[in-house]
C-alpha positions as CSV (number, residue, x, y, z in Angstrom):
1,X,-134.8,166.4,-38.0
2,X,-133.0,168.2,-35.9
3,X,-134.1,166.4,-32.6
4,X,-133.6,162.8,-34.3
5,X,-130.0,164.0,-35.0
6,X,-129.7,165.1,-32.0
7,X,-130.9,161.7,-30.0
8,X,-128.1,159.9,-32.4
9,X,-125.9,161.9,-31.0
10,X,-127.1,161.2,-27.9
11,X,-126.9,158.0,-28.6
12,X,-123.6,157.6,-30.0
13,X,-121.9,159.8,-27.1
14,X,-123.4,156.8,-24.6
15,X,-122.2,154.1,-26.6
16,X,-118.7,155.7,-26.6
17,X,-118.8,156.8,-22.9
18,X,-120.2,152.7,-22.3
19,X,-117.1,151.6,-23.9
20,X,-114.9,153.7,-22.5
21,X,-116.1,152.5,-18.7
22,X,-115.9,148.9,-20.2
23,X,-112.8,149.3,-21.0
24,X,-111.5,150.7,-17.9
25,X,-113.0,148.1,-16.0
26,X,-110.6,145.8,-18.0
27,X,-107.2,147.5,-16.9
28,X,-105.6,145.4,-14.7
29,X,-105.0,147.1,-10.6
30,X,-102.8,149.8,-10.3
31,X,-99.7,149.4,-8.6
32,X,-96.7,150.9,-7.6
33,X,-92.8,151.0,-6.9
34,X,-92.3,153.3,-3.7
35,X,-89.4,154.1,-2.9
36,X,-89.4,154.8,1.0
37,X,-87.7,157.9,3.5
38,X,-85.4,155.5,5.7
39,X,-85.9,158.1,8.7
40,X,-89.9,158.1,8.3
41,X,-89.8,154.0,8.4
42,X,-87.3,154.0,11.3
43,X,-89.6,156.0,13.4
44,X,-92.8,154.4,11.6
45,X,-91.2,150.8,13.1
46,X,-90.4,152.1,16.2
47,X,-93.9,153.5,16.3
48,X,-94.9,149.9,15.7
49,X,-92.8,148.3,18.5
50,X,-91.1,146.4,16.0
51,X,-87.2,148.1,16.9
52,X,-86.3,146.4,12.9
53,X,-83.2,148.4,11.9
54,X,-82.9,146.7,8.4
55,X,-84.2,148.5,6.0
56,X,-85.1,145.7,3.7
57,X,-86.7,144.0,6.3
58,X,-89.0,146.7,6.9
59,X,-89.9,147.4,3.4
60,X,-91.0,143.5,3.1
61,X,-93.7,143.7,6.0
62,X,-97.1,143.7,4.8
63,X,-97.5,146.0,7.6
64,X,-95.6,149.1,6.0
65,X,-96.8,148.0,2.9
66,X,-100.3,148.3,4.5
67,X,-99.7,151.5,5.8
68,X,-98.3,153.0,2.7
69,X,-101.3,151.7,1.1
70,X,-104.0,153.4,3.6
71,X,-101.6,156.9,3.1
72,X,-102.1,156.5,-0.3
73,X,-105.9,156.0,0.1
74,X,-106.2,159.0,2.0
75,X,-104.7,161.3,-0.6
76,X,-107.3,159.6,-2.7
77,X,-110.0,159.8,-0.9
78,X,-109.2,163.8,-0.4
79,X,-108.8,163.9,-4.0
80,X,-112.1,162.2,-5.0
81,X,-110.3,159.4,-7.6
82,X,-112.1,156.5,-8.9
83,X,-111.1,153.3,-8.0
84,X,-109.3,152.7,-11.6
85,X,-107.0,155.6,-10.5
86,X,-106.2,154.0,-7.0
87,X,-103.4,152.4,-5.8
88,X,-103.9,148.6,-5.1
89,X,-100.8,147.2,-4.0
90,X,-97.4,148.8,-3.8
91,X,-94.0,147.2,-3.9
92,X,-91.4,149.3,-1.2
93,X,-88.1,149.2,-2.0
94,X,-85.4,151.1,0.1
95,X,-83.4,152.4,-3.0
96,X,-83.9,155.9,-4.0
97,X,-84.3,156.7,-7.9
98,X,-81.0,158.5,-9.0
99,X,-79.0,158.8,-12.1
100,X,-76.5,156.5,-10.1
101,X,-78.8,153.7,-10.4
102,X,-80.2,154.9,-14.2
103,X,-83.4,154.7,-12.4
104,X,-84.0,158.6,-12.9
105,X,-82.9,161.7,-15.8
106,X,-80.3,164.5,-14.1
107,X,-83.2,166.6,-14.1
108,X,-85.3,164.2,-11.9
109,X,-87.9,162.9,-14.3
110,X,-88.2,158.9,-14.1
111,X,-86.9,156.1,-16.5
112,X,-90.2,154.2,-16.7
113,X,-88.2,151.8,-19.1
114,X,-85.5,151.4,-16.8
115,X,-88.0,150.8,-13.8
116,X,-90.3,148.6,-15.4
117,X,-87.9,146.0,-15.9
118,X,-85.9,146.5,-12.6
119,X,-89.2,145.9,-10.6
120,X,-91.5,144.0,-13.6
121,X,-91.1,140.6,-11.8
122,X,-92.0,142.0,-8.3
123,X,-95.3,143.9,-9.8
124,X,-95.9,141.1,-11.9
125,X,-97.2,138.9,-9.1
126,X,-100.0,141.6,-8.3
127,X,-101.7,142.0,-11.7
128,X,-101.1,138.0,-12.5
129,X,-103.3,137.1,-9.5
C-alpha cells in the first residue's frame, strides 16, 4: 500500500512539475527598460567609432541595444538561468529612475505601475511579435 501511495505521489508531483514547465513555456519573452550610464555609452560609442554625442541617438542603435543584451547574457550565463529567466530584448532609454520623474520611491525601490505604462507601448512591440 504504501509503495502504490507512494507511485501516486510520484505521479501527481510529475503532473504538477509537467504543468508548471508548460506553463512557463507560455510566458511571453522577457524584457526590459534599461536605463543607461551616459559616460559608459559615451566611451562605449567612441569604442565603436561611432563619435554619436546624442544620447538618444545612441540608445536607439540596435548595436547598444545588442551589446546590453550580450552583457546581460553573460551575467546569465555565470549565473546558470534558464532561458524563461533571460533577457530577450531590452528597451534603453537615457532617463534615470528618480522621484523627479515618479519613476522611483525616495528610498529607491521602483514604481512598476508608473513604469509599465511610461514604456508599455515601446515593450509592447517585443512580446506582440
Amino acid at each position: 500500500n504504501n509503495n502504490n501511495n507512494n507511485n501516486k505521489n510520484n505521479n501527481s508531483n510529475n503532473k504538477n512539475n509537467n504543468n508548471i514547465n508548460n506553463e512557463q513555456a507560455e510566458y511571453p519573452p522577457l524584457v526590459a527598460v534599461v536605463a543607461v550610464d551616459h559616460e559608459m555609452f559615451f566611451e562605449w560609442s567612441k569604442r565603436q567609432r561611432l563619435y554619436e554625442y546624442d544620447i538618444q541617438a545612441i540608445c536607439a542603435l540596435d548595436s547598444a541595444k545588442r551589446a546590453v543584451l550580450d552583457s546581460l547574457e553573460r551575467v546569465a550565463d555565470a549565473h546558470k538561468l534558464p532561458e524563461s529567466d533571460r533577457v530577450q530584448h531590452v528597451h534603453l532609454v537615457h532617463t534615470t529612475f528618480s522621484t523627479h520623474n515618479q519613476l522611483a520611491t525616495p528610498t529607491f525601490e521602483l514604481r512598476r505601475r508608473e513604469l509599465f505604462l511610461r514604456y508599455h507601448e515601446q515593450l509592447s512591440e517585443f512580446v506582440d511579435s
